[in-house]
Backbone bond lengths (Angstrom), bond angles and torsions (degrees), N, CA, C in turn:
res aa  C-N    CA-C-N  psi(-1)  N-CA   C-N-CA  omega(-1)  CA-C   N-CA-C  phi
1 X - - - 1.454 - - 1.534 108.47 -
2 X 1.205 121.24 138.62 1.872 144.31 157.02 1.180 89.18 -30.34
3 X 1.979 109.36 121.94 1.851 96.28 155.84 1.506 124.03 -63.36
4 X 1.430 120.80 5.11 1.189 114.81 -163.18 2.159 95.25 -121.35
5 X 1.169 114.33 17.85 0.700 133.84 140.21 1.947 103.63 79.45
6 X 1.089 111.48 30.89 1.497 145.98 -172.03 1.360 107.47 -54.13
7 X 1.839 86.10 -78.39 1.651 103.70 -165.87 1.662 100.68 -139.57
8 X 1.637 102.71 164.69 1.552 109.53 178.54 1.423 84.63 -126.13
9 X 1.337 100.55 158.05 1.559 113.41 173.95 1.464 108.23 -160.78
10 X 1.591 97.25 123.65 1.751 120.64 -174.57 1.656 97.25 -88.70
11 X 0.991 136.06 129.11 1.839 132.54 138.73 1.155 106.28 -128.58
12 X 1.458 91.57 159.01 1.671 97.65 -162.81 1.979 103.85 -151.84
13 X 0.806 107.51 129.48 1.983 120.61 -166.98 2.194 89.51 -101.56
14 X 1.166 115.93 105.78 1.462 123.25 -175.03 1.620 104.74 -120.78
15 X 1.072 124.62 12.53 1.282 130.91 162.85 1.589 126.05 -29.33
16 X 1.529 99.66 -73.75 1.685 94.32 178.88 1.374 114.23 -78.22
17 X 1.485 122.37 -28.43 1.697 108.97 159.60 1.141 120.10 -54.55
18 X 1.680 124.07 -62.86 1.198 97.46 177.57 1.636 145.27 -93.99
19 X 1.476 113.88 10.25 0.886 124.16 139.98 2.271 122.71 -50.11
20 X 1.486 106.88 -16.92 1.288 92.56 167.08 1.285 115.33 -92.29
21 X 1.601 116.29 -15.14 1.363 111.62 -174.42 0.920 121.08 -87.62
22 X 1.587 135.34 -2.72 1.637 163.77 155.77 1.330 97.38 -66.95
23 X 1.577 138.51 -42.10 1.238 134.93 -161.19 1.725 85.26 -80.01
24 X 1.697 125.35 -71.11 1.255 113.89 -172.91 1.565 136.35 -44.03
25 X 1.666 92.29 -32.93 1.576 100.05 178.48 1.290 110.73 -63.59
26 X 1.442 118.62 -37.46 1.377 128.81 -156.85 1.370 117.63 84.75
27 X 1.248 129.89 13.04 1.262 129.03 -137.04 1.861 98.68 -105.22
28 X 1.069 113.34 167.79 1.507 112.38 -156.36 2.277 98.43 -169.12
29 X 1.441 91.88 156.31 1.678 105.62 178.19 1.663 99.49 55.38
30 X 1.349 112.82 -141.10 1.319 109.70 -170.96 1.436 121.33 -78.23
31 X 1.322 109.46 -7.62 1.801 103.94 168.83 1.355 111.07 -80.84
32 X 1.211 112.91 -11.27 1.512 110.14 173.40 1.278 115.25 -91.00
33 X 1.543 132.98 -37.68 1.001 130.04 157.13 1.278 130.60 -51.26
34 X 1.027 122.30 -42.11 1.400 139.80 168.00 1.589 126.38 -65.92
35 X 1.365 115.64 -9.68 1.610 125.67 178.34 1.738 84.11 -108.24
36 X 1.053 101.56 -51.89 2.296 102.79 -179.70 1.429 85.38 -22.49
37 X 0.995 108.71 -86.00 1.963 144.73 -143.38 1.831 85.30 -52.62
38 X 1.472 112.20 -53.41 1.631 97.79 -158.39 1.608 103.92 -94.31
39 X 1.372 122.42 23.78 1.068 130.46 161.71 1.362 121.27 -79.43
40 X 1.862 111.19 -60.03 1.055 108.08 142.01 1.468 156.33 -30.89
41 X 1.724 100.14 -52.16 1.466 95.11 179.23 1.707 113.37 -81.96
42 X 1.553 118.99 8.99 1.695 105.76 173.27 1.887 86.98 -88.40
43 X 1.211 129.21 -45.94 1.638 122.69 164.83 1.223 110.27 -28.69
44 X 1.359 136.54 -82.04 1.666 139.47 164.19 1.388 83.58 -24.36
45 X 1.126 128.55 -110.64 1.452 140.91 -146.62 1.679 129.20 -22.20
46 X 1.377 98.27 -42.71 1.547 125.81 166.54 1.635 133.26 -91.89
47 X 1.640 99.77 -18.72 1.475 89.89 136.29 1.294 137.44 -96.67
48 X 1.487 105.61 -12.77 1.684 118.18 171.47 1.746 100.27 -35.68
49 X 1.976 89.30 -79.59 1.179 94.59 -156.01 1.635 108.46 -120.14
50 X 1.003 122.23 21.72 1.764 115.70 161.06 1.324 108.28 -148.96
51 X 1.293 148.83 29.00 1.466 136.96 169.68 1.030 129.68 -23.26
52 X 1.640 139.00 2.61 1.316 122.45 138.36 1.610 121.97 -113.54
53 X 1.317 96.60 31.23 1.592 107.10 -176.13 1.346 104.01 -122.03
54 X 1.480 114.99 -177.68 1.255 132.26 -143.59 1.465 87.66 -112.18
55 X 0.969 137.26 141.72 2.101 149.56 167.29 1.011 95.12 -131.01
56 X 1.606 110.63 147.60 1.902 126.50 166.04 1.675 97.86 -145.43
57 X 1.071 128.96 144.99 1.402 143.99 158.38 1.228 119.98 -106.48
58 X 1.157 136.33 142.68 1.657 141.06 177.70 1.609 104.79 -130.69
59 X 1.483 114.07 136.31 1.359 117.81 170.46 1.447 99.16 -127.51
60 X 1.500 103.40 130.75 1.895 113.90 164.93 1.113 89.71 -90.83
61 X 1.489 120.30 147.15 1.146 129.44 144.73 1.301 131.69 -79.72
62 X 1.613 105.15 173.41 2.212 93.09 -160.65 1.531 90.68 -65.38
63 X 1.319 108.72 165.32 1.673 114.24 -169.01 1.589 119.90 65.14
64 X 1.002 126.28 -44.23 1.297 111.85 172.34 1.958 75.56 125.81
65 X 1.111 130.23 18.84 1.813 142.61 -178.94 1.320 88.72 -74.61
66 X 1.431 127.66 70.38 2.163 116.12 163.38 1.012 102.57 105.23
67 X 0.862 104.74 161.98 2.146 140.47 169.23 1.769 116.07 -122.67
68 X 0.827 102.53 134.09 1.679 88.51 173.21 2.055 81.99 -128.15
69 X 1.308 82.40 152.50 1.641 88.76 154.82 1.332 117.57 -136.60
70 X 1.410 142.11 177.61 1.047 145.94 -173.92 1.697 120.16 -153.85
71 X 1.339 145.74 93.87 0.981 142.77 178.83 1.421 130.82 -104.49
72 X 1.255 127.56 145.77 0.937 141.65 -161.00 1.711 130.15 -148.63
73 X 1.594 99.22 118.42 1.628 105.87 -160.32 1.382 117.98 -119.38
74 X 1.510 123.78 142.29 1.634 135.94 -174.14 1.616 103.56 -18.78
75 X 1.691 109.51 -52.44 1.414 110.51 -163.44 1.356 109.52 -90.23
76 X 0.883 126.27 46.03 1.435 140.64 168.62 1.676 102.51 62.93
77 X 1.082 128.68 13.11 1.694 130.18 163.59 1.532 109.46 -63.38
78 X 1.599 85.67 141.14 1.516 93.29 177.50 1.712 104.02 -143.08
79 X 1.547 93.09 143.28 1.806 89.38 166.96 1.475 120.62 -157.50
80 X 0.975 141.49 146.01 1.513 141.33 -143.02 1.974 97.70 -123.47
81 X 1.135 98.62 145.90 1.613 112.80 160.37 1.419 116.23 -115.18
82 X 1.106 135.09 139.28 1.649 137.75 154.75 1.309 121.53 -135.96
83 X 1.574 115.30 108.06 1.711 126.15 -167.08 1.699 93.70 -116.16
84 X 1.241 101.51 116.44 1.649 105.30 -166.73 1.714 88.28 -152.56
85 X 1.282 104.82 81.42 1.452 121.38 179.18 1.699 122.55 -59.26
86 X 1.839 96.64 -36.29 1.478 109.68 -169.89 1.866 82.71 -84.64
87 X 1.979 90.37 -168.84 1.688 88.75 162.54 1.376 110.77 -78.79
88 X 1.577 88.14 160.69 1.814 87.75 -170.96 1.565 101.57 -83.18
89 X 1.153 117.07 -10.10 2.185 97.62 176.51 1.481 115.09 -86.94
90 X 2.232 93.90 27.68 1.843 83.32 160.57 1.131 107.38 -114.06
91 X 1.774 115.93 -8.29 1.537 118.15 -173.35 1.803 101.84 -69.37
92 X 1.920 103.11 146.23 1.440 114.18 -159.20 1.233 88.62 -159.90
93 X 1.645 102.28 143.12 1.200 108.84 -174.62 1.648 92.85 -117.51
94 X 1.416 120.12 31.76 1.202 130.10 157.75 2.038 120.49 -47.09
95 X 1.320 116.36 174.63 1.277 107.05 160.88 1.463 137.78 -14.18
96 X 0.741 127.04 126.95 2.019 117.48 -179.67 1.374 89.22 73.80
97 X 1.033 147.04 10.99 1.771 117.79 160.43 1.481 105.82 -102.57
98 X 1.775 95.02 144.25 1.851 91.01 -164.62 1.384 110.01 -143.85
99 X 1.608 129.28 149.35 1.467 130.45 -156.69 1.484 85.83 -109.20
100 X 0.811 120.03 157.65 1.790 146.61 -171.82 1.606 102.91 -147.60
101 X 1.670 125.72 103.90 0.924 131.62 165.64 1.803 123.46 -96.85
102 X 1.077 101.77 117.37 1.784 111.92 170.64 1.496 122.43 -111.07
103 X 1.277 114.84 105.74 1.728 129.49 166.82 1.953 99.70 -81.95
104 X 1.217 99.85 157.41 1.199 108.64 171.46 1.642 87.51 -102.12
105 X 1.444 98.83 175.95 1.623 103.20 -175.32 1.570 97.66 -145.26
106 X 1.355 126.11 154.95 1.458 124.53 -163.72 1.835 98.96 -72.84
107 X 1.336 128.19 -38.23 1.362 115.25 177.84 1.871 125.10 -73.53
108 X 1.559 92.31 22.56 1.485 88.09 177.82 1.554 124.10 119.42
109 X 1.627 91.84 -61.45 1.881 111.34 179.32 1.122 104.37 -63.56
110 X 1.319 108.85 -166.38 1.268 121.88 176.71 1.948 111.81 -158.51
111 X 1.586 96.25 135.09 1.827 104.25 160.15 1.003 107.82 -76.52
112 X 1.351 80.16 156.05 1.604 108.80 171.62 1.206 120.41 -149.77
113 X 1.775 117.65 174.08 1.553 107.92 159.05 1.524 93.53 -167.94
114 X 1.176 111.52 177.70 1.672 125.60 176.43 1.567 117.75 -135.78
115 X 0.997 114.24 132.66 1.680 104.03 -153.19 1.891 83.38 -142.18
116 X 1.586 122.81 129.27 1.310 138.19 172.64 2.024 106.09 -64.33
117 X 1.386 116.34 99.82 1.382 104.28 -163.84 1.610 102.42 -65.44
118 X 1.362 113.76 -46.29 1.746 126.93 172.10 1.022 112.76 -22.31
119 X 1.503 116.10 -57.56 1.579 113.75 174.38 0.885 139.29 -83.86
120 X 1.654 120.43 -23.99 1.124 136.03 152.73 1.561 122.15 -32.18
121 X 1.482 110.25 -57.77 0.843 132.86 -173.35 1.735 141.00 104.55
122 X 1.265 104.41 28.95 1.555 123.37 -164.64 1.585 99.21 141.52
123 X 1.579 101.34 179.40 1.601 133.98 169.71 1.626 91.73 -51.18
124 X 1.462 106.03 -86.42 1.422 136.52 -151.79 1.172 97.38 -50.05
125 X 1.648 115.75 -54.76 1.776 122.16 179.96 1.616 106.19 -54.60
126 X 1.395 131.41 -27.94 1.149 113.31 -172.23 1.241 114.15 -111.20
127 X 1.547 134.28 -9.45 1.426 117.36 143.30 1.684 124.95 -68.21
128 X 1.375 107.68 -3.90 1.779 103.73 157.80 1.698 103.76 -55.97
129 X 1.309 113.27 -58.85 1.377 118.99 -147.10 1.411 103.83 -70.67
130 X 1.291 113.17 -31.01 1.925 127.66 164.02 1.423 95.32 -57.20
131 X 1.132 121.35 -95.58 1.418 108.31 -177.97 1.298 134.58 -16.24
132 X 1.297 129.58 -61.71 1.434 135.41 140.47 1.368 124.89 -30.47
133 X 1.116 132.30 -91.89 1.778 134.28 154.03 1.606 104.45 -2.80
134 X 1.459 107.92 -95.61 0.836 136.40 -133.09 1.871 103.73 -104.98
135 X 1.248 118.59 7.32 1.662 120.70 157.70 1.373 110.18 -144.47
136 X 1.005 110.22 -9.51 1.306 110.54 174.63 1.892 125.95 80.66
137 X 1.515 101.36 23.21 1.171 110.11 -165.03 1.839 97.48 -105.86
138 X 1.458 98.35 171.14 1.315 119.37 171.78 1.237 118.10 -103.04
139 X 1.262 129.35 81.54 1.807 122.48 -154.67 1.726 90.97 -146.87
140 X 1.184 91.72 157.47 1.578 115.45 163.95 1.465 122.89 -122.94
141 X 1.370 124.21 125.73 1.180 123.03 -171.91 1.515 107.56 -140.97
142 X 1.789 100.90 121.71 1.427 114.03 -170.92 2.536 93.63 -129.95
143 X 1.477 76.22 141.82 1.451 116.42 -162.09 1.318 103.60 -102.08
144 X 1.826 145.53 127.22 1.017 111.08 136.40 1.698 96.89 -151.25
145 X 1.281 108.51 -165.00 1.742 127.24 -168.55 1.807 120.52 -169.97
146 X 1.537 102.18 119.35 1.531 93.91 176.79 1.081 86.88 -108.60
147 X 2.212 99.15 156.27 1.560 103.79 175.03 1.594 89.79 -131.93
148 X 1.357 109.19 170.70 1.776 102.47 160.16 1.391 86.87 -131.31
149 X 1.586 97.36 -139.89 2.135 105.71 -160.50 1.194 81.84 -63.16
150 X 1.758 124.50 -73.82 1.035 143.55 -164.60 1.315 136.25 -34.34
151 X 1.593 106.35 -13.29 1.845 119.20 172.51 1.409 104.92 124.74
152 X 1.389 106.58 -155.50 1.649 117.80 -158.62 2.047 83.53 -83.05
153 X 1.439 109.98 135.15 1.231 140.45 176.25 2.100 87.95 -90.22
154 X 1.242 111.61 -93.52 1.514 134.66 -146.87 1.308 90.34 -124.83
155 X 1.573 117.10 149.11 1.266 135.61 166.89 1.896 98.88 -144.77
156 X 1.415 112.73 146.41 1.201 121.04 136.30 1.955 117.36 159.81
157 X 1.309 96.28 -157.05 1.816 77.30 166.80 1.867 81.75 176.08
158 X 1.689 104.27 -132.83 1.405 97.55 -146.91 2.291 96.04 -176.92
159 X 1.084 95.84 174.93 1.196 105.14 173.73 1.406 106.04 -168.18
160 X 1.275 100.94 147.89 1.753 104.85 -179.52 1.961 106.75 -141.81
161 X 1.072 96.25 104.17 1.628 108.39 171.49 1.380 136.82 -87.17
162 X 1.152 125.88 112.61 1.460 138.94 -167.93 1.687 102.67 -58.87
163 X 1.298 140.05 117.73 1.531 118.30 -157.21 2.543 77.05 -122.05
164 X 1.309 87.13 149.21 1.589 100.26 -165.36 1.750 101.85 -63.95
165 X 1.462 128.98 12.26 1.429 112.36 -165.53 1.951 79.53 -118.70
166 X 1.254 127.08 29.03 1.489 111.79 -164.82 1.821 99.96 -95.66
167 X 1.147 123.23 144.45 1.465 116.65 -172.86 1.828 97.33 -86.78
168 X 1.078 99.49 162.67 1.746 110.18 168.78 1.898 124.55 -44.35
169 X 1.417 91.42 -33.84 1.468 97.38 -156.22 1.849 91.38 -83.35
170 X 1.556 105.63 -35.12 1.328 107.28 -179.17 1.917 113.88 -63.04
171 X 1.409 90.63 -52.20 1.529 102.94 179.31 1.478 111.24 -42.86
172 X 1.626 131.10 -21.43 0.860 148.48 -176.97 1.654 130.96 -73.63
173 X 1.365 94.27 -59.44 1.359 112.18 155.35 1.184 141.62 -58.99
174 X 1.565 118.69 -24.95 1.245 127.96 -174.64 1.656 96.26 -104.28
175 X 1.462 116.57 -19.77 1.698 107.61 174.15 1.186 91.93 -62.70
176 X 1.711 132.46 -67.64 1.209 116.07 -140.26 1.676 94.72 -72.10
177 X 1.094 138.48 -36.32 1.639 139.62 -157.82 1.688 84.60 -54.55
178 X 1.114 122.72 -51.81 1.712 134.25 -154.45 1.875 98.85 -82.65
179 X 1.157 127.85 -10.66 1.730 134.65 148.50 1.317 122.53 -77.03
180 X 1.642 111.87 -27.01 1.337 106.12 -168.33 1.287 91.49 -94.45
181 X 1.591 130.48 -28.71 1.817 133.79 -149.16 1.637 100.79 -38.60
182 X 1.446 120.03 136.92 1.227 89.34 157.84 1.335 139.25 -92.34
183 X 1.117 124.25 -159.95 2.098 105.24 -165.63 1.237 99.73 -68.81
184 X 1.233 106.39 161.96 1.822 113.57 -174.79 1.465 86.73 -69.37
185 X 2.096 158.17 -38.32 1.096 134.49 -167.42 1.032 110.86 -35.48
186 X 1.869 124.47 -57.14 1.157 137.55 -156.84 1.695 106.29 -63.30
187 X 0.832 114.30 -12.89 1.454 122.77 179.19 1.813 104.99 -86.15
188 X 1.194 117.04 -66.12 0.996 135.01 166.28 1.670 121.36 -21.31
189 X 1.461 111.12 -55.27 1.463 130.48 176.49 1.445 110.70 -72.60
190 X 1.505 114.23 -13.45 1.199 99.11 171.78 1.939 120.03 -83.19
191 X 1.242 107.37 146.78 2.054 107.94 178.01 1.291 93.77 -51.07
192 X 1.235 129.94 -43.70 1.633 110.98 -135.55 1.898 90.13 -115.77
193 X 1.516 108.10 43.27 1.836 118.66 163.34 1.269 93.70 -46.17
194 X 1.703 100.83 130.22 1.764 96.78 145.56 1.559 94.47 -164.12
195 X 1.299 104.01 -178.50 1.504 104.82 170.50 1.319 122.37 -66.64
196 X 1.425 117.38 -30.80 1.597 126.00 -173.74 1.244 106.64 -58.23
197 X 1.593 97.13 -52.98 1.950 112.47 -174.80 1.731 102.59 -43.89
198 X 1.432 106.71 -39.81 1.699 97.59 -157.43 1.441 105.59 -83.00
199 X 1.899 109.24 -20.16 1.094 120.69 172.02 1.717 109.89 -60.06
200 X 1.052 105.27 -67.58 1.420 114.68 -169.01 1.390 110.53 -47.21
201 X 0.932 135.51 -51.31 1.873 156.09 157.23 1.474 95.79 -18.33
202 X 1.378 115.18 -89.24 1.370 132.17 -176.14 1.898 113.48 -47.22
203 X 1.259 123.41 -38.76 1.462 115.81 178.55 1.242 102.20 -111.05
204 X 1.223 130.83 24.25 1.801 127.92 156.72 1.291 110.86 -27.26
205 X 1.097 119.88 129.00 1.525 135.09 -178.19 1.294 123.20 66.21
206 X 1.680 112.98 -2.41 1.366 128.87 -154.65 1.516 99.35 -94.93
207 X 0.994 131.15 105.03 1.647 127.19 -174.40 2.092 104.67 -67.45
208 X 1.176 124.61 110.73 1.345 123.55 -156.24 1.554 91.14 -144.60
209 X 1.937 94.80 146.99 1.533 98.88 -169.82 1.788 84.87 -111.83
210 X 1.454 134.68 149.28 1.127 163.25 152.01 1.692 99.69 -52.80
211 X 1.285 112.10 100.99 1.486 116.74 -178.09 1.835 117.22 -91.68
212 X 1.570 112.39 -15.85 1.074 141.90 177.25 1.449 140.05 165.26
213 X 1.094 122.94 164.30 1.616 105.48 -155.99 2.171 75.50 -155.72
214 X 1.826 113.08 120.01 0.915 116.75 156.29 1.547 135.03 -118.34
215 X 1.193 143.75 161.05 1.172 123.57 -171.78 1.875 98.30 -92.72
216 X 1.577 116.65 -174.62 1.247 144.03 -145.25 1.697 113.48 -168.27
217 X 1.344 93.22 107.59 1.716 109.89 168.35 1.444 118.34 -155.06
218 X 1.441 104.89 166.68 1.558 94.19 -170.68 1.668 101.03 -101.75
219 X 1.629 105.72 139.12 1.189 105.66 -158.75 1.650 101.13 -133.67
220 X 0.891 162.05 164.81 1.856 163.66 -115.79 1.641 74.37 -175.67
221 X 1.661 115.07 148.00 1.026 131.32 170.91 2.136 101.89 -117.01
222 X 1.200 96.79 8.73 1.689 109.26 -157.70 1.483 87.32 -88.60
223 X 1.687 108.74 142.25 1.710 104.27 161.98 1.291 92.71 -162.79
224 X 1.709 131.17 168.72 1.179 151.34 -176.59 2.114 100.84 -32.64
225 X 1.413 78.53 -70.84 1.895 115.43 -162.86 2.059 86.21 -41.58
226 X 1.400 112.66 -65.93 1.558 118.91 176.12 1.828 115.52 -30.37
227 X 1.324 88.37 -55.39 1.860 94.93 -174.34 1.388 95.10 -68.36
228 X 1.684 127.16 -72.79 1.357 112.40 -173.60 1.914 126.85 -25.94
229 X 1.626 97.48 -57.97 1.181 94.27 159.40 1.751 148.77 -60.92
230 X 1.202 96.54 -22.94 1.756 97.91 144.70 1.305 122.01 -70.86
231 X 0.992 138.65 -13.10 1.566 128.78 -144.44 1.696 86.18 -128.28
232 X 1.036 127.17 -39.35 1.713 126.65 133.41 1.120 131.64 -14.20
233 X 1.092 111.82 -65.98 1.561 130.38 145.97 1.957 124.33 -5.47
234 X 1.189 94.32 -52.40 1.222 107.65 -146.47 1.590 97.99 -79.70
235 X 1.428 119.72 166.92 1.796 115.03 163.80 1.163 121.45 -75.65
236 X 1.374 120.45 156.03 1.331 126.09 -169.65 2.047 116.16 -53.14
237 X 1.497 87.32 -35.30 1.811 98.14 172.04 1.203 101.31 -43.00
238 X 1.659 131.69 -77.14 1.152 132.55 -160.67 1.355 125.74 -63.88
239 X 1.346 119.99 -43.84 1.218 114.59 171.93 1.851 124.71 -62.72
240 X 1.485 102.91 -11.86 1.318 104.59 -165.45 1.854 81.95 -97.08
241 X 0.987 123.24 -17.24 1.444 125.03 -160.50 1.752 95.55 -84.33
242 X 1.333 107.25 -7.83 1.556 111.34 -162.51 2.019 93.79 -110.19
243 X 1.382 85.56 -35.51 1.854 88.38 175.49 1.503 107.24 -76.97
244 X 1.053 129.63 -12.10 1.703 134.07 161.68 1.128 133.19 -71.54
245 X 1.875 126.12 -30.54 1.154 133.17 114.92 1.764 134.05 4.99
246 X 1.116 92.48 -69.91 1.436 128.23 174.73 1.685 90.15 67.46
247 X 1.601 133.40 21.53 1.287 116.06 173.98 1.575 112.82 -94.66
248 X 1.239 130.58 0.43 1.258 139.70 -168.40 1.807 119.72 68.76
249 X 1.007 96.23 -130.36 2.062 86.34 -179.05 1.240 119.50 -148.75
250 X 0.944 144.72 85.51 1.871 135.94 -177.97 1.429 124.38 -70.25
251 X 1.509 110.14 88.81 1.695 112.40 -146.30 1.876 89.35 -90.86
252 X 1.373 133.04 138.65 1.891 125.59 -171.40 1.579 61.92 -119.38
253 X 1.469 78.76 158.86 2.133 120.05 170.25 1.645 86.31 -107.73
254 X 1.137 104.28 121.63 1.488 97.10 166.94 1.717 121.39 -87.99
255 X 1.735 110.58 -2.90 1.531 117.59 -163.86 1.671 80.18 -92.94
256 X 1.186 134.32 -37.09 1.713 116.47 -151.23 1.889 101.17 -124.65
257 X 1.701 92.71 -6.12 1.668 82.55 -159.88 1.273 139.92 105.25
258 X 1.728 113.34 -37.33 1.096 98.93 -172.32 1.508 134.66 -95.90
259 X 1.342 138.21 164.66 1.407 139.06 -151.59 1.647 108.24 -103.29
260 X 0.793 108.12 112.32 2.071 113.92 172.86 1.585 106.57 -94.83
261 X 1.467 107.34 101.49 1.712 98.02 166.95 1.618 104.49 -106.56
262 X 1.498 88.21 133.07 1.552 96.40 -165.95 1.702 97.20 -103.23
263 X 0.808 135.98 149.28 1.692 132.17 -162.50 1.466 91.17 -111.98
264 X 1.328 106.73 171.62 1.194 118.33 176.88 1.781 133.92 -83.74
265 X 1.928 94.53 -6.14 1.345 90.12 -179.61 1.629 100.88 -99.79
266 X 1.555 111.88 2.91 1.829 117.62 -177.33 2.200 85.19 -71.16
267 X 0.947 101.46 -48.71 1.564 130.34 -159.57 1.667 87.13 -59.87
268 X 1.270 136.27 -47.71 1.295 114.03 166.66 1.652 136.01 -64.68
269 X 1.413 88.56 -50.22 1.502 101.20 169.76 1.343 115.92 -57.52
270 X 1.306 141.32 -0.76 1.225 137.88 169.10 1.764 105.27 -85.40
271 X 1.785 97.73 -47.35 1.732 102.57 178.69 1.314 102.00 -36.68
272 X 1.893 111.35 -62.40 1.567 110.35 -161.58 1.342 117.68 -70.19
273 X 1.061 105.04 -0.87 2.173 104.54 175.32 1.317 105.82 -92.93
274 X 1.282 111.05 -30.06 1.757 115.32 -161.55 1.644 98.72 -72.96
């Protein structure tokens, strides 16, 4: 934050997280770019505006071509979805494709909003317009990602918030600085990417105190104890209908991959607790 109490500004370098969540998805061309990018911006999003809460983003693609999801947790975990049923070099984040943002909120519920990315004009362009819409803030939020053959190169981006104690002359300076910026690529192409760099760029001359600095990895919220407890869940019909089988259950995580085989004598002992 501005010592003079202006503006706050989040950037954030998501490279090796989400470069792992591209490795799990498998995902590649623009679905990979496009889960990169919205990995990041629920990161922007959740330190913007809930840092000890839970954020998720959803993108349809134009046509209704995929889902990507993107989640994002207090402890700096991150993990991505991509359901792109058709081939993926038809998914487009052209016209009709649209981001759906969800914060958790401390009483339980949850915000939201839905913002047209097509028109917007990108990731980054359309969590501005969420922000605006849908929090009511004055912020700018720019998105980006280099890839080569080889996969995600650079990930990250940034946000910059207009905070209500900023004087005119300041508000001024930092519009035009934020017309001239150049595109976050150019940032990107440089070796020495980081968040500081994009930091430092953006509050040049700006005397600013460091309000926190967290780390970032991609993290599965999925574990044994989770599935049992769904499968708990269930009525006694079904689970006994599953112990009749007698093959047990092969439950996949579709965010990380991994496989839970639950046997059939776990599958009783749940009957007799339930």
């Amino acid at each position: 934050m501005t010592n003079d109490h202006s503006f706050r500004v989040v950037a954030v370098s998501t490279t090796a997280s989400a470069r792992e969540v591209l490795a799990r998805q498998n995902a590649e061309g623009l679905v990979a770019k496009a889960l990169a990018e919205l990995v990041t911006g629920v990161v922007l999003m959740r330190e913007t505006m809930a840092p000890d809460l839970r954020v998720q983003g959803l993108i349809r693609g134009a046509g209704g071509k995929g889902t990507l999801v993107g989640d994002s947790f207090a402890d700096g975990g991150i993990r991505g979805l991509a359901q792109v049923r058709t081939d993926p070099k038809l998914f487009s984040l052209g016209k009709g494709s649209v981001l759906q943002m969800m914060r958790s909120l401390l009483n339980g519920g949850v915000q939201q909003g839905i913002v047209d990315v097509g028109e917007a004009g990108g990731i980054g362009e359309a969590i501005t317009v969420y922000l605006g819409e849908s929090e009511q803030l004055v912020a700018v939020a720019r998105i980006g990602s280099r890839f080569s053959e080889s996969g995600l190169l650079t990930c990250g981006g940034f946000v910059v918030q207009l905070l209500p104690e900023a004087e005119r002359g300041t508000h001024a300076i930092m519009t035009q600085r934020l017309e001239d910026f150049p595109s976050i690529d150019e940032f990107l192409e440089k070796p020495d990417f980081s968040a500081q760099l994009l930091l430092d760029e953006l509050l040049y001359g700006m005397p600013y105190t460091e309000l926190a600095r967290s780390e970032l990895r991609f993290h599965c919220r999925c574990d044994e104890t989770l599935v049992l407890s769904a499968l708990a869940s269930l009525n006694r019909d079904d689970i006994q209908s599953m112990i009749d089988d007698g093959e047990g259950l092969d439950i996949h995580c579709d965010y990380c991959g991994k496989d839970y085989l639950i046997a059939v004598e776990r599958l009783r002992a749940l009957l007799e607790s339930s």
